[in-house]
C-alpha positions as CSV (number, residue, x, y, z in Angstrom):
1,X,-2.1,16.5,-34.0
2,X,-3.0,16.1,-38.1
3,X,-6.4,14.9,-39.1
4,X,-5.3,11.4,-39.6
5,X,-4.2,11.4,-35.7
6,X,-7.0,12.6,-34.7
7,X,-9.6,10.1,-36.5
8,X,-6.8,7.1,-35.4
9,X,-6.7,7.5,-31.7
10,X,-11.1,8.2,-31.7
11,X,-11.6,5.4,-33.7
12,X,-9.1,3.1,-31.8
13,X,-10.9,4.1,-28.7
14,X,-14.2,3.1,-30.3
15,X,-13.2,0.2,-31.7
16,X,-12.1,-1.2,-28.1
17,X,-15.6,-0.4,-26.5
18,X,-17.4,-1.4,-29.1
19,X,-15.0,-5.2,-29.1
20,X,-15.6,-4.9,-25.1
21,X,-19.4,-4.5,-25.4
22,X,-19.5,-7.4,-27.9
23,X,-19.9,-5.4,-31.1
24,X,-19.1,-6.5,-34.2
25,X,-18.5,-2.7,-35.1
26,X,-18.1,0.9,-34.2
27,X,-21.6,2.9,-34.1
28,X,-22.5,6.2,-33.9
29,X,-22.8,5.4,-30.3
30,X,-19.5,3.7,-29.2
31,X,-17.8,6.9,-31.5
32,X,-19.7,9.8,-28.9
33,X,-18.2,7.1,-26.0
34,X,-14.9,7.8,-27.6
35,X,-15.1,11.4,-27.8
36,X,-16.7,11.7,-24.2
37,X,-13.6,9.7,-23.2
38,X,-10.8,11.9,-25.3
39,X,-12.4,15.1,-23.8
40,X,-11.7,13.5,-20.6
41,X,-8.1,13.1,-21.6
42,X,-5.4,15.3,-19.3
43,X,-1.7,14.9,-19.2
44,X,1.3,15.6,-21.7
45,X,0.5,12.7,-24.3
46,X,0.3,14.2,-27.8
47,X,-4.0,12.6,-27.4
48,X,-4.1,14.8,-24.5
49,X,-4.3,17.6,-26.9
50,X,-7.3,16.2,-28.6
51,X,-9.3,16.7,-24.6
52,X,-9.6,20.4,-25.6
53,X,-11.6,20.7,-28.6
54,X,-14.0,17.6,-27.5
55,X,-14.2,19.1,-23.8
56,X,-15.6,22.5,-25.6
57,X,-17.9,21.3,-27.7
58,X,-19.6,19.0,-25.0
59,X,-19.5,22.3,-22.7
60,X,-21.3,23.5,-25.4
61,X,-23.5,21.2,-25.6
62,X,-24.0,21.3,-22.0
63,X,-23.5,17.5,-21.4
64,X,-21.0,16.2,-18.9
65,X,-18.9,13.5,-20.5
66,X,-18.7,11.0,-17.9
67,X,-22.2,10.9,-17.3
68,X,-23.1,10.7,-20.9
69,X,-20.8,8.0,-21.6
70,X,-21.6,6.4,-19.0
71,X,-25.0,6.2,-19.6
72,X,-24.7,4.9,-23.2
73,X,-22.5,2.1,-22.2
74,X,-25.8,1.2,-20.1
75,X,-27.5,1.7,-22.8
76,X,-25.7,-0.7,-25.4
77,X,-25.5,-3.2,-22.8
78,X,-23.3,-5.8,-23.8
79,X,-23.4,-8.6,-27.0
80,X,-22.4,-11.5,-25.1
81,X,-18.9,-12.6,-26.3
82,X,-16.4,-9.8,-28.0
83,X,-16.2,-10.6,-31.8
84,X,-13.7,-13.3,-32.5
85,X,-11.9,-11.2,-35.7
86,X,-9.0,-8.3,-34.5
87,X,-10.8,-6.0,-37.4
88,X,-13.3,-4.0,-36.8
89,X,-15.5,-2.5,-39.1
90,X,-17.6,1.3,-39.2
91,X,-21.0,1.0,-39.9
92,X,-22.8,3.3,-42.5
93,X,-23.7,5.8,-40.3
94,X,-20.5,6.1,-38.2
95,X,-18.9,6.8,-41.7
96,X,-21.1,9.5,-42.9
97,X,-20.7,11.0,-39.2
98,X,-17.0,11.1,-40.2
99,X,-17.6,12.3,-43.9
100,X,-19.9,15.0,-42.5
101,X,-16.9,16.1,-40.0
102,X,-14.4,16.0,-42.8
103,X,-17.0,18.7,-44.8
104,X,-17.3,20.7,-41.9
105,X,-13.6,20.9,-41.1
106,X,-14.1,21.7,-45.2
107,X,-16.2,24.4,-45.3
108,X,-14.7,26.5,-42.2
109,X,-11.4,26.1,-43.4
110,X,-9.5,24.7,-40.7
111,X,-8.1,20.9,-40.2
112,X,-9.9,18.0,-38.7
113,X,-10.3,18.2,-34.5
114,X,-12.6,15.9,-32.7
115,X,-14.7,19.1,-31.5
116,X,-16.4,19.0,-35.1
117,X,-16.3,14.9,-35.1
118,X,-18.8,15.5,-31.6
119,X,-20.8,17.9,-33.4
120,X,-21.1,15.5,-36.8
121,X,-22.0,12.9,-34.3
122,X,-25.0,14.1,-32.8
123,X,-26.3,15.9,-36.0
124,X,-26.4,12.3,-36.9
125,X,-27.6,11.0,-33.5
126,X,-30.1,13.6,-33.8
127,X,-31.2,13.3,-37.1
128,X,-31.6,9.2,-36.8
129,X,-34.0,10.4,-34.1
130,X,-31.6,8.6,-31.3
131,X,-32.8,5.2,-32.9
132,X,-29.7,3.6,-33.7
133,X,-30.2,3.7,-37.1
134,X,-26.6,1.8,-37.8
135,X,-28.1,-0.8,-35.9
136,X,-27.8,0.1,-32.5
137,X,-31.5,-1.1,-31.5
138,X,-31.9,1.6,-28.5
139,X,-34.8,3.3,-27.6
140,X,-36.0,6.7,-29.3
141,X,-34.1,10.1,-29.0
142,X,-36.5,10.9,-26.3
143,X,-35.2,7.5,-23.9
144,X,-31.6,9.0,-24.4
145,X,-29.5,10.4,-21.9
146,X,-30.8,13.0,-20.1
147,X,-27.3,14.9,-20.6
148,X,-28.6,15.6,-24.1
């Protein structure tokens, strides 16, 4: 799957938790929920070939996927009622995290997969200290998920 492919069927997964937990638009947050749940993928569908790539780098990172996604769901909590428009927006940060993937895919040479969109995402994570700083309003990197 091309670069483009890839970034569609992450983003389409955020977008739907982030419209499902009330969000206006796709975090940093609900994009790790999305790659927790396309490493999760198994099966013969061409996003099934994304699961690999994620399911390493989270191995990596020695964080199980359901857990950690899990647990930020809980952490986001919902909004209240899903936003009312069908578009839905990235914020700041969720675009650099996506920039910084595309320069990483870049530098090495090689195309777009979602293992270097998990890595982008929690150099960002990291580096906002955990505190949502597209908006997210969570508690500090230390209150994250233990999984980290």
């Amino acid at each position: 799957m091309n670069a483009i492919g890839v970034l569609d069927v992450v983003l389409n997964i955020a977008a739907s938790e982030a419209v499902a937990a009330g969000y206006a638009e796709i975090t940093v947050g609900h994009l790790l929920i999305a790659l927790a749940k396309v490493s999760e993928l198994n099966g013969t569908s061409p996003e099934a070939g994304l699961a690999l790539p994620a399911r390493q780098e989270f191995d990596l990172l020695g964080i199980d996927p359901r857990r950690f996604r899990r647990r930020l769901r809980e952490l986001f909590g919902r909004r209240g009622n899903p936003p009312q428009s069908a578009l839905v927006h990235r914020t700041p940060a969720c675009k650099t995290v996506i920039s910084d993937a595309e320069g990483l895919a870049r530098a090495a040479g090689v195309p777009l997969d979602a293992s270097l969109l998990v890595r982008a995402a929690f150099a960002g994570w990291v580096a906002s200290g955990g505190s949502g700083s597209d908006g997210l309003g969570i508690a500090p990197i230390e209150e994250i998920p233990t999984e980290l």
